[in-house]
DRENPA-3360 file (N, C-alpha, C; in nm, 2 decimals, always signed):
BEGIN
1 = XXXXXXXX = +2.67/+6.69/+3.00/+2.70/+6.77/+3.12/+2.82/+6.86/+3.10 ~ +2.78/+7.02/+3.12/+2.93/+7.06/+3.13/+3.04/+7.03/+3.19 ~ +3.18/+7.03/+3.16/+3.32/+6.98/+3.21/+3.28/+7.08/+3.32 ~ +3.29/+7.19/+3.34/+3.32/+7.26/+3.53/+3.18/+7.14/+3.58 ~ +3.08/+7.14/+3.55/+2.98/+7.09/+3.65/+3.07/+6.94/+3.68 ~ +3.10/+6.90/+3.63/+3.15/+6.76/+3.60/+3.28/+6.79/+3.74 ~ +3.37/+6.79/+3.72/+3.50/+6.82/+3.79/+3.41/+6.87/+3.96 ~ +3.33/+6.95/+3.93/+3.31/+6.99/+4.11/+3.22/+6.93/+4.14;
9 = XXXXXXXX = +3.12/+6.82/+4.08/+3.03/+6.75/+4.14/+3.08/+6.60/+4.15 ~ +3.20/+6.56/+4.10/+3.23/+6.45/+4.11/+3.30/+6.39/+4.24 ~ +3.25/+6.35/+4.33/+3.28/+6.34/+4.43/+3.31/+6.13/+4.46 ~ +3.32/+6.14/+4.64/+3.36/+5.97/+4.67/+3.29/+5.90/+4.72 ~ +3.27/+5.82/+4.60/+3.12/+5.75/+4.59/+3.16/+5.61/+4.66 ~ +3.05/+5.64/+4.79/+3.12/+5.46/+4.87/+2.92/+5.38/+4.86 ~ +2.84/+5.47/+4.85/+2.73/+5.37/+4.88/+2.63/+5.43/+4.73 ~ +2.61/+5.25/+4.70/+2.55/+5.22/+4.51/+2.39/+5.21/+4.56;
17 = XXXXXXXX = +2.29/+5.23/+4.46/+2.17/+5.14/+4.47/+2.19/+5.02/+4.37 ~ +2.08/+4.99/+4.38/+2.07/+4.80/+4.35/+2.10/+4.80/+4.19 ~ +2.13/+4.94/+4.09/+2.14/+4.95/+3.93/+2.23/+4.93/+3.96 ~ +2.24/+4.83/+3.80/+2.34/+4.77/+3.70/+2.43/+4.84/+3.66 ~ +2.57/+4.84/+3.62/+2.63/+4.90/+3.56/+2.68/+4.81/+3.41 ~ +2.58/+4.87/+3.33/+2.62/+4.74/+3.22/+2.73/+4.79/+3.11 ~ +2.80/+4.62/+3.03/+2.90/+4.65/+3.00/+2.95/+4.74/+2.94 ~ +2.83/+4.75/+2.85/+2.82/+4.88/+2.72/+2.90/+4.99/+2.79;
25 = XXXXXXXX = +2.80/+5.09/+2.86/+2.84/+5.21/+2.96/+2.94/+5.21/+3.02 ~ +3.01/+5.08/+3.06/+3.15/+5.08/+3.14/+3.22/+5.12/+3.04 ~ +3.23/+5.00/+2.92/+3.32/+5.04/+2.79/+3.33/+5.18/+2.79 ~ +3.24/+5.30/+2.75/+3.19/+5.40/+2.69/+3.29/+5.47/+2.81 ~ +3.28/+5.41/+2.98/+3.36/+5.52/+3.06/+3.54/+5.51/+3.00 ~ +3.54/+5.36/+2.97/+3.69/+5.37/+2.96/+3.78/+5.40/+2.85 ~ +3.61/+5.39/+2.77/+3.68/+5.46/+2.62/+3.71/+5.58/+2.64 ~ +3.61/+5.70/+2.71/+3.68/+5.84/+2.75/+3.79/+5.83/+2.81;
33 = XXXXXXXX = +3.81/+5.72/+2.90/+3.93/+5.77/+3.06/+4.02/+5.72/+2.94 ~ +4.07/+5.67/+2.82/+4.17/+5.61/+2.78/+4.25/+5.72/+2.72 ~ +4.22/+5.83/+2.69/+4.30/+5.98/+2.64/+4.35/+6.03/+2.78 ~ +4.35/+5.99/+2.87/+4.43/+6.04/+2.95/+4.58/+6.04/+2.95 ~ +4.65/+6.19/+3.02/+4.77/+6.15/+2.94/+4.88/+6.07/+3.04 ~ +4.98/+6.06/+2.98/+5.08/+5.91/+3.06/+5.22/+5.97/+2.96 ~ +5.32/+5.92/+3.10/+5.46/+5.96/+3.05/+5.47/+5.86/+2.94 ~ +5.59/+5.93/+2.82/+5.57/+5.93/+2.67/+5.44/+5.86/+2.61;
41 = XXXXXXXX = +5.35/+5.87/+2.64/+5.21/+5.80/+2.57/+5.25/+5.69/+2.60 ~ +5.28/+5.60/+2.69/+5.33/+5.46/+2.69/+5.19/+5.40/+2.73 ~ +5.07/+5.48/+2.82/+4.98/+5.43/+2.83/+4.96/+5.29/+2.93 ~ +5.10/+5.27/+3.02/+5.11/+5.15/+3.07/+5.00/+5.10/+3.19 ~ +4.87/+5.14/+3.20/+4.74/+5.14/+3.28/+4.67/+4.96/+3.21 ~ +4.63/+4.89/+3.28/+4.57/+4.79/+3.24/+4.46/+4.75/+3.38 ~ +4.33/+4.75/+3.30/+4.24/+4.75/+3.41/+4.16/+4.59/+3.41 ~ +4.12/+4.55/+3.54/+4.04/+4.44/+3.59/+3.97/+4.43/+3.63;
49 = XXXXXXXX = +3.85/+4.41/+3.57/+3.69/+4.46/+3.59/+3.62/+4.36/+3.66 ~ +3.62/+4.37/+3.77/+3.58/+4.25/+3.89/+3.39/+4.27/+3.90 ~ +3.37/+4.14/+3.88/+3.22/+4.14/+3.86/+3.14/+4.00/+3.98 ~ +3.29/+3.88/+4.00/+3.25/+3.80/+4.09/+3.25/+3.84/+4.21 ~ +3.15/+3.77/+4.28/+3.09/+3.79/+4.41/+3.23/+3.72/+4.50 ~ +3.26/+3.64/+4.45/+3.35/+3.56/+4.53/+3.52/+3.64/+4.51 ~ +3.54/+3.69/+4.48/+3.70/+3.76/+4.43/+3.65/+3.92/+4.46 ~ +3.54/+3.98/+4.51/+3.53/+4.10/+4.58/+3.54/+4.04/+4.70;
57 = XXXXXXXX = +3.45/+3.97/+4.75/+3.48/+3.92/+4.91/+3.62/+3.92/+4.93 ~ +3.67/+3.86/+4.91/+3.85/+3.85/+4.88/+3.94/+3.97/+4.89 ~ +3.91/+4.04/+4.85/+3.93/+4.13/+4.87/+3.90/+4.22/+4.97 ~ +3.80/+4.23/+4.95/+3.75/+4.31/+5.08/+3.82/+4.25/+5.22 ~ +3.84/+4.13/+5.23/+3.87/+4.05/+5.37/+4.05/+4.10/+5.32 ~ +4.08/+4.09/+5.23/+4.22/+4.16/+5.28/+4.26/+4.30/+5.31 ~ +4.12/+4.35/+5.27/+4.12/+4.49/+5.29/+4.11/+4.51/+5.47 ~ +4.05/+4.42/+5.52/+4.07/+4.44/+5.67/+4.13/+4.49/+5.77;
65 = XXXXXXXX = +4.21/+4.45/+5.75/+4.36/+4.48/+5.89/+4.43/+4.58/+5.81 ~ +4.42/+4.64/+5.70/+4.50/+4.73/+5.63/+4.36/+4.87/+5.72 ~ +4.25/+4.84/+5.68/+4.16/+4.95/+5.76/+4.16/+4.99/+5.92 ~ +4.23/+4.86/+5.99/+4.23/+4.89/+6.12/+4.35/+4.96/+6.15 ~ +4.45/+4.91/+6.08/+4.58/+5.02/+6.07/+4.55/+5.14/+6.07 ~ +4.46/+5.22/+5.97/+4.44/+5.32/+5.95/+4.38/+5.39/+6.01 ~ +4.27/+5.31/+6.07/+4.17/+5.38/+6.17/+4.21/+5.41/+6.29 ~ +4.31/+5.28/+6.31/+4.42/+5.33/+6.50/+4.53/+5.46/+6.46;
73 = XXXXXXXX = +4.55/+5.43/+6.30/+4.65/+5.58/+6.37/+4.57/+5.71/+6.34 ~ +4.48/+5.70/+6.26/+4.42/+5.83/+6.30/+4.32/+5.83/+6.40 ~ +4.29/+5.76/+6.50/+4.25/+5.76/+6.62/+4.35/+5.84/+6.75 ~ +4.46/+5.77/+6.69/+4.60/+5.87/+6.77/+4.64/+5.99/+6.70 ~ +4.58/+5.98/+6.63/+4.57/+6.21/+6.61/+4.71/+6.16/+6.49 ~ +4.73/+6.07/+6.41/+4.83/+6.03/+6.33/+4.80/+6.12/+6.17 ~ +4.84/+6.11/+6.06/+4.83/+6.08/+5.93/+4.83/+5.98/+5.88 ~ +4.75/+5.83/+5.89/+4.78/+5.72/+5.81/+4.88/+5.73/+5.70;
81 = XXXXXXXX = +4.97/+5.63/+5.72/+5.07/+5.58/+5.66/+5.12/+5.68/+5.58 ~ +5.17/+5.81/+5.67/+5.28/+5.90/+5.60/+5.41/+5.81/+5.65 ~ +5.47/+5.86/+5.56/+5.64/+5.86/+5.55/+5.71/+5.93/+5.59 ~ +5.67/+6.04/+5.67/+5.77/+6.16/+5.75/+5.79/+6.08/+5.92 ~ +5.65/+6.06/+5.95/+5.65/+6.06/+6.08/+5.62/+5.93/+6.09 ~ +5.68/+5.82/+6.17/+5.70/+5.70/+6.18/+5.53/+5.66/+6.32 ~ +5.47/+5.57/+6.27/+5.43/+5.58/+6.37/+5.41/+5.49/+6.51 ~ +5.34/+5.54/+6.61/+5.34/+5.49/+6.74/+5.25/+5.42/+6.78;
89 = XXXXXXXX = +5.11/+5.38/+6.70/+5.02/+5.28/+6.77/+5.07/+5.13/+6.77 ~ +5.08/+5.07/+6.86/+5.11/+4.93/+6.88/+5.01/+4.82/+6.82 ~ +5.08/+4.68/+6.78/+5.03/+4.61/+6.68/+4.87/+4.56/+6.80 ~ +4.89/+4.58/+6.90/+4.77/+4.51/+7.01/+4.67/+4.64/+6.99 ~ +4.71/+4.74/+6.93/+4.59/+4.83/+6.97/+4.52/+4.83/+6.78 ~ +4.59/+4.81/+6.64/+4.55/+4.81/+6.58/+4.45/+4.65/+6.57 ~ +4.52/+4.55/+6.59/+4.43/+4.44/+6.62/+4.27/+4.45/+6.70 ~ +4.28/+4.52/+6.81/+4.18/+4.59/+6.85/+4.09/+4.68/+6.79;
97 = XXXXXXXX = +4.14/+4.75/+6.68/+4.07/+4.83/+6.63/+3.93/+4.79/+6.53 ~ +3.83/+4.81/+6.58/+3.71/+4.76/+6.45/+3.76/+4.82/+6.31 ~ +3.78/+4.74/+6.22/+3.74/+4.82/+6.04/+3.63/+4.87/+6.04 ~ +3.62/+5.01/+5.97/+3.49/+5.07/+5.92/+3.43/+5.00/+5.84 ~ +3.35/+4.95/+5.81/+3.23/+4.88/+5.70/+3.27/+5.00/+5.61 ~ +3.24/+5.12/+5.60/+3.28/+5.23/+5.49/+3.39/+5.21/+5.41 ~ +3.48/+5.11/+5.42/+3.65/+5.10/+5.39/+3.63/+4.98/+5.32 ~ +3.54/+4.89/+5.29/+3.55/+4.77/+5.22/+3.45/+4.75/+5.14;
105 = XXXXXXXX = +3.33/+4.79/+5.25/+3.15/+4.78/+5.19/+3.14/+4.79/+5.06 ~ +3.21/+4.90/+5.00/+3.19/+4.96/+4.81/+3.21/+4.85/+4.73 ~ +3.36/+4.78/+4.81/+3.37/+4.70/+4.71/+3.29/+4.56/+4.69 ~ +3.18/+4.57/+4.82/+3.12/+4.47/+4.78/+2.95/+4.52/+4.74 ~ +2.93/+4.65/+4.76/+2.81/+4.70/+4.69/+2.80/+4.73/+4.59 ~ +2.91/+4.74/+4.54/+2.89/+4.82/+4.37/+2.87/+4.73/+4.26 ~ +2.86/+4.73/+4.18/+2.79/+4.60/+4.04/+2.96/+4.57/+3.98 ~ +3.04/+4.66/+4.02/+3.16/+4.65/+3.91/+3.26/+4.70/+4.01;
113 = XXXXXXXX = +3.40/+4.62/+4.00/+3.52/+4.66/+4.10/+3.63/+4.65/+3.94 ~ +3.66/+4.77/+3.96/+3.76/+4.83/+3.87/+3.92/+4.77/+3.95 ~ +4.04/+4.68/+3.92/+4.13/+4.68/+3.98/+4.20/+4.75/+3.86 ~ +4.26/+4.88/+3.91/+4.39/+4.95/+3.80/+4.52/+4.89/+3.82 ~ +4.59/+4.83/+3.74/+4.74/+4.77/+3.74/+4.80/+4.89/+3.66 ~ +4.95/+4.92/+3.66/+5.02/+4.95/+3.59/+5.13/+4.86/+3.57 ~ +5.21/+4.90/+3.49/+5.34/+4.85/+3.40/+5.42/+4.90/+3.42 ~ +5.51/+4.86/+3.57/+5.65/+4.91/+3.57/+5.75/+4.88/+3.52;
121 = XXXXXXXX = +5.71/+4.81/+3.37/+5.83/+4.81/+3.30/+5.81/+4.95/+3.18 ~ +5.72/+4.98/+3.19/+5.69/+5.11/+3.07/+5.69/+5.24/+3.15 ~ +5.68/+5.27/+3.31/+5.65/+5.38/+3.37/+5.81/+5.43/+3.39 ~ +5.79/+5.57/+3.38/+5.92/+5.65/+3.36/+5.91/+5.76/+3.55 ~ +5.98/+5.62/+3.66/+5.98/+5.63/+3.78/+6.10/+5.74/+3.83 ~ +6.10/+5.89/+3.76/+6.22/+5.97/+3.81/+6.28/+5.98/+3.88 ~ +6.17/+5.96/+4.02/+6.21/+5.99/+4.17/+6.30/+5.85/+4.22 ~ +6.29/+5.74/+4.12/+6.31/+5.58/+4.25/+6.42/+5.58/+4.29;
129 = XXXXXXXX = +6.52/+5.68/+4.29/+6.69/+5.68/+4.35/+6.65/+5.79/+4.50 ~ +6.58/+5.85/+4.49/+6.58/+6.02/+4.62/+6.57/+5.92/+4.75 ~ +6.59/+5.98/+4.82/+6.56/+5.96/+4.95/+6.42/+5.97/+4.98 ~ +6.34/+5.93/+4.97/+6.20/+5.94/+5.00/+6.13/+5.85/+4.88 ~ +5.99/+5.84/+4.93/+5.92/+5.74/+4.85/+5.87/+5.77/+4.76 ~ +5.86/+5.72/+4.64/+5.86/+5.74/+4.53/+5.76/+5.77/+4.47 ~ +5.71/+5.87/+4.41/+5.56/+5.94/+4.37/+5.55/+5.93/+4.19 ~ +5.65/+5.97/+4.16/+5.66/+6.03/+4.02/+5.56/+5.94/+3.89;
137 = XXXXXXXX = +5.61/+5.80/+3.97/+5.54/+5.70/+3.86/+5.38/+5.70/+3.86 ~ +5.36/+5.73/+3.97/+5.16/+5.77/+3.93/+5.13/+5.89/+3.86 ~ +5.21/+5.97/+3.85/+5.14/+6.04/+3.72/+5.08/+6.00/+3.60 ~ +5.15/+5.79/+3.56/+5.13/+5.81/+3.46/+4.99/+5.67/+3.40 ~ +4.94/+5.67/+3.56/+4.83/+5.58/+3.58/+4.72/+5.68/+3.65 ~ +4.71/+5.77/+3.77/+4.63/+5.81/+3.84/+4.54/+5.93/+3.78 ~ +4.61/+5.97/+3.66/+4.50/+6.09/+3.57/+4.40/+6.00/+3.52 ~ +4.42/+5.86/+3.44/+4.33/+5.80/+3.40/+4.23/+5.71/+3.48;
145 = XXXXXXXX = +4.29/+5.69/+3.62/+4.18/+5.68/+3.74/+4.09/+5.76/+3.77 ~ +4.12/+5.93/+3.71/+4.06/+6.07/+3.77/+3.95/+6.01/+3.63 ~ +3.99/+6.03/+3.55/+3.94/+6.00/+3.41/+3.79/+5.93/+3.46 ~ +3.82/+5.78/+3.47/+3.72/+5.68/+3.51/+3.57/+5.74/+3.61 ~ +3.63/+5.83/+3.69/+3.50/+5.86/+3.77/+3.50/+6.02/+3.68 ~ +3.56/+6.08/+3.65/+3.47/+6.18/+3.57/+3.36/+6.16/+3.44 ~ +3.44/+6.08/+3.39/+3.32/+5.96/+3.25/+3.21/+5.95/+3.34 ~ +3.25/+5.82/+3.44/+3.11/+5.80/+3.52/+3.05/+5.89/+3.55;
153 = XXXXXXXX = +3.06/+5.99/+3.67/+2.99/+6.09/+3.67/+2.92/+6.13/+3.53 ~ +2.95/+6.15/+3.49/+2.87/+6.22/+3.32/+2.78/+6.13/+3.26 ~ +2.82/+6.04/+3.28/+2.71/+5.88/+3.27/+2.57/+5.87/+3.40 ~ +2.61/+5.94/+3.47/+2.49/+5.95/+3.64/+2.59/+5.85/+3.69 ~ +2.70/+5.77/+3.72/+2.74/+5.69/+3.82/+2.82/+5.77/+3.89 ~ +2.91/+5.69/+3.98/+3.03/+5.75/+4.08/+3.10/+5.62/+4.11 ~ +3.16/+5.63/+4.20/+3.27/+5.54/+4.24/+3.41/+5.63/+4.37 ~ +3.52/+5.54/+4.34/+3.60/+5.62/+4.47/+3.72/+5.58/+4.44;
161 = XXXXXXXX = +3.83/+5.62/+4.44/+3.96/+5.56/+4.39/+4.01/+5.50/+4.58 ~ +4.04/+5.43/+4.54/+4.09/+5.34/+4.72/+4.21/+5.28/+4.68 ~ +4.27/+5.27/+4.81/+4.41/+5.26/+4.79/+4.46/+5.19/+4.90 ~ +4.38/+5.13/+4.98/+4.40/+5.05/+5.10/+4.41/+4.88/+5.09 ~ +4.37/+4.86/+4.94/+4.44/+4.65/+4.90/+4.55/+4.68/+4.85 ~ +4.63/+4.80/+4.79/+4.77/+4.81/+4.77/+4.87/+4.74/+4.89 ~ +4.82/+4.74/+4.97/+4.93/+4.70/+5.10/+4.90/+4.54/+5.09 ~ +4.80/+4.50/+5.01/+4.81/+4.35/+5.10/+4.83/+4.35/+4.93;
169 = XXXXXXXX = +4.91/+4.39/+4.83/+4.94/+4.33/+4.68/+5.00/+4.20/+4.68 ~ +5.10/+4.14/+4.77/+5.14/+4.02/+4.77/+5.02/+3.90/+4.75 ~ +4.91/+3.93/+4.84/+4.83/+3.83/+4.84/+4.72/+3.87/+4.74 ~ +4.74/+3.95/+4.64/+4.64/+4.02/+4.58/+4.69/+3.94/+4.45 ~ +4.78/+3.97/+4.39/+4.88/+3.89/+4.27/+4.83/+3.74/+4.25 ~ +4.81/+3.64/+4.32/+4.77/+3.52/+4.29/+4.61/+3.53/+4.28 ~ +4.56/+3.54/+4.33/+4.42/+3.65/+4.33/+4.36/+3.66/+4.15 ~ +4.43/+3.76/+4.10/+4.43/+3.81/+4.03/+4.51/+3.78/+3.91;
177 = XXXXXXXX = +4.62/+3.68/+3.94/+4.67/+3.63/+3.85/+4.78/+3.74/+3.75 ~ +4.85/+3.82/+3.82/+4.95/+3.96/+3.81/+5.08/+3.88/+3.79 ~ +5.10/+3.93/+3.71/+5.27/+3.89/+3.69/+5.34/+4.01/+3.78 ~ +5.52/+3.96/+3.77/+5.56/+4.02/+3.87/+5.60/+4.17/+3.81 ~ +5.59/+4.23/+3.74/+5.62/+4.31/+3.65/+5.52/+4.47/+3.70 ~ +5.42/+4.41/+3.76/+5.29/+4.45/+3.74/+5.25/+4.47/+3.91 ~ +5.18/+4.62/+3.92/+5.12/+4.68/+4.03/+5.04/+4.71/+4.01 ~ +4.97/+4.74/+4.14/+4.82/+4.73/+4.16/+4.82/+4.95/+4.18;
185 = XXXXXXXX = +4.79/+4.97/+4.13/+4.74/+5.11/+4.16/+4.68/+5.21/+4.23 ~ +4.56/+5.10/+4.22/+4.39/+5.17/+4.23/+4.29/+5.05/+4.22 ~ +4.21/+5.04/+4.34/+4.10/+4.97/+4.35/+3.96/+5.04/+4.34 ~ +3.90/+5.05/+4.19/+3.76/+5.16/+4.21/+3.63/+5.08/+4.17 ~ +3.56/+5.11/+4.29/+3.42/+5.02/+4.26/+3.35/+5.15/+4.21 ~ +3.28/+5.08/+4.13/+3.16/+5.20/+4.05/+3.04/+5.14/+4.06 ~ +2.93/+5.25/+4.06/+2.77/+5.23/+4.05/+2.73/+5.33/+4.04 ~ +2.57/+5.32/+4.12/+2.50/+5.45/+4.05/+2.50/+5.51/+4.23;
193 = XXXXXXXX = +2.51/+5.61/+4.28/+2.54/+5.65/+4.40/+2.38/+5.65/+4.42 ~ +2.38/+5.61/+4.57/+2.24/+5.64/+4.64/+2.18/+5.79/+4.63 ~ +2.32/+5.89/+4.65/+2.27/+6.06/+4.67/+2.39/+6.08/+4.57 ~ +2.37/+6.19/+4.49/+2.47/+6.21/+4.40/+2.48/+6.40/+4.50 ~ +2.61/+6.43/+4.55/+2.63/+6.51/+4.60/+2.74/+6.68/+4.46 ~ +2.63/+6.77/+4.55/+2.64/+6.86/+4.45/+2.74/+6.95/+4.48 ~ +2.75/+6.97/+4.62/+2.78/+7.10/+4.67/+2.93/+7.04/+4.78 ~ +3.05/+7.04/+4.70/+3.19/+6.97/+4.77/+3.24/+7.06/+4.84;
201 = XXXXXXXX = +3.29/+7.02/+4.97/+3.39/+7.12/+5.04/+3.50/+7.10/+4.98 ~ +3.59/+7.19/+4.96/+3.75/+7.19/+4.89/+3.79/+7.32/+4.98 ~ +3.96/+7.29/+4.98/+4.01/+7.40/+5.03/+4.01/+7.54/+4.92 ~ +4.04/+7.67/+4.94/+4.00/+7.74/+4.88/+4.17/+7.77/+4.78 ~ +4.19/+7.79/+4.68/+4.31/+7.82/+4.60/+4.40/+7.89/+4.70 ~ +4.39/+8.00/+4.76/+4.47/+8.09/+4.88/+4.54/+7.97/+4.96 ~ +4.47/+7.87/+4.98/+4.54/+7.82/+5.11/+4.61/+7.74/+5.02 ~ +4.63/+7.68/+4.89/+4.74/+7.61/+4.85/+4.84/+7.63/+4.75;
209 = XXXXXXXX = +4.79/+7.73/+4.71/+4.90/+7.84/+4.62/+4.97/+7.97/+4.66 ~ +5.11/+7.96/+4.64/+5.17/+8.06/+4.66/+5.24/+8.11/+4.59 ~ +5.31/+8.24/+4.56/+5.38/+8.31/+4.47/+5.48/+8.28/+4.49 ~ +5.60/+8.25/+4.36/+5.73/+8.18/+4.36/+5.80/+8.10/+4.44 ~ +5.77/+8.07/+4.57/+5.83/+8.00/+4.62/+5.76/+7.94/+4.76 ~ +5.80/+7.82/+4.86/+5.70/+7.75/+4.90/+5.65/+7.84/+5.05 ~ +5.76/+7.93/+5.08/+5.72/+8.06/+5.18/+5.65/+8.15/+5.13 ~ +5.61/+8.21/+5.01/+5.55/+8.34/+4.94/+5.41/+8.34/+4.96;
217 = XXXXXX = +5.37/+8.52/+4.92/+5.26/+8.51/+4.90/+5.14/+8.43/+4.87 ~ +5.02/+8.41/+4.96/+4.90/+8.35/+4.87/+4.87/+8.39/+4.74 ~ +4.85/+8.31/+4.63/+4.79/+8.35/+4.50/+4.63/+8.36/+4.54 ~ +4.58/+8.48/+4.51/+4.48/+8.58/+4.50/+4.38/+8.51/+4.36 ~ +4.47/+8.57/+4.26/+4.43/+8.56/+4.14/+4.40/+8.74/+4.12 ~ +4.45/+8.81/+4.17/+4.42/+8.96/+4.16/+4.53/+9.02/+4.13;
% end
C-alpha cells in the first residue's frame, strides 16, 4: 500500500470482527513501528501485548469512572481534562454519568491489547520545570504508537491509541506488574475493523498553519 494512502486512511479503529490477530503479523507491525524516531535513539518504548480475557476486563472496569469523567464534562460544553480551564461538573453528576461502551468495548473486542510503557529514566522530559504540564516527553514514545497503527493499517488491521487507563496507572502498575520507573503511555487494542474507513474528515492546513508567528497569515501553500 502506498505511504499517502496509508497516513489518510488510517483512521480510530474501536469495533474488530471475530479475526485473529496472529503473532507472526503483530511481530511484523512492531518490527516496522520500532524505526520510529525517539530522543537520542534511547528508544525507551516497551510494549505489553495483552491477550487474557481476564486482565482486559480489568482494565476496562478501570477504565470506567475515568469515561464518565469525560463524558460529564463534555456534556457541560467542557474540553475533557484540559489544563487551562479547571473544571465545574460535580463529583454527583459524574457518578451519574453512564460510560460509553465505545470507551472500553475495544479493549475487550479486539484479539490483542497493546499496553505502551515508557522509561522515564531514558526520556529527555525538557519541559518538567515550566509552568504547565509537561508534553515534551511523548515525543519520544507517541511517534512509535503512530507507527503501530500505520504498520497495521498496511497489514488490513486498525486499532486506536486511548489514553483514558493512564489516569487509573496506580491501579494499573500491580496489574501489570510495572516498576516504578515506568509509565503507561498508550493503551492500543488492534484487530481487523468491521468497516475500514476511507474517506477522513481533517481540518484543512489554512486553519492550522500560519506565517511566522502564532497571529500571522494562513499558510496557503501559494
Amino acid at each position: 500500500m502506498e505511504l499517502y494512502e496509508v497516513m489518510r486512511t488510517t483512521f480510530a479503529a474501536r469495533t474488530y470482527t471475530d479475526d485473529p490477530l496472529p503473532d507472526a503479523v503483530l511481530h511484523r507491525i512492531l518490527d516496522v513501528a520500532r524505526f520510529a524516531p525517539s530522543g537520542g535513539n534511547r528508544q525507551g518504548w516497551r510494549v505489553i501485548a495483552v491477550r487474557s480475557r481476564e486482565t482486559r476486563e480489568a482494565i476496562a472496569e478501570l477504565v470506567k469512572p475515568v469515561a464518565r469523567r469525560y463524558l460529564a464534562q463534555r456534556a457541560a460544553g467542557e474540553s475533557p481534562f484540559n489544563t487551562v480551564n479547571p473544571s465545574r461538573v460535580d463529583e454527583a453528576t459524574v457518578t451519574a454519568t453512564e460510560p460509553l461502551p465505545d470507551l472500553y468495548e475495544p479493549l475487550l473486542r479486539a484479539p490483542v491489547v497493546l499496553l505502551v510503557c515508557v522509561d522515564l529514566a531514558v526520556v529527555a522530559a525538557v519541559d518538567a520545570h515550566l509552568d504547565r504540564v509537561g508534553i515534551a516527553g511523548g515525543a519520544s514514545v507517541y511517534p512509535f504508537c503512530w507507527n503501530v497503527l500505520l504498520a497495521a493499517r498496511a497489514e488490513g488491521y486498525g486499532g486506536v491509541i486511548t489514553t483514558l487507563p493512564i489516569a487509573r496507572e496506580p491501579e494499573l502498575r500491580p496489574l501489570l506488574h510495572l516498576p516504578d520507573h515506568v509509565a503507561v503511555a498508550a493503551v492500543v487494542p488492534l484487530g481487523k475493523p468491521v468497516k475500514q474507513l476511507t474517506r477522513l474528515r481533517r481540518n484543512p492546513v489554512e486553519s492550522f498553519t500560519v506565517h511566522e508567528t502564532w497571529d500571522g497569515d494562513a499558510f496557503t501553500g501559494s
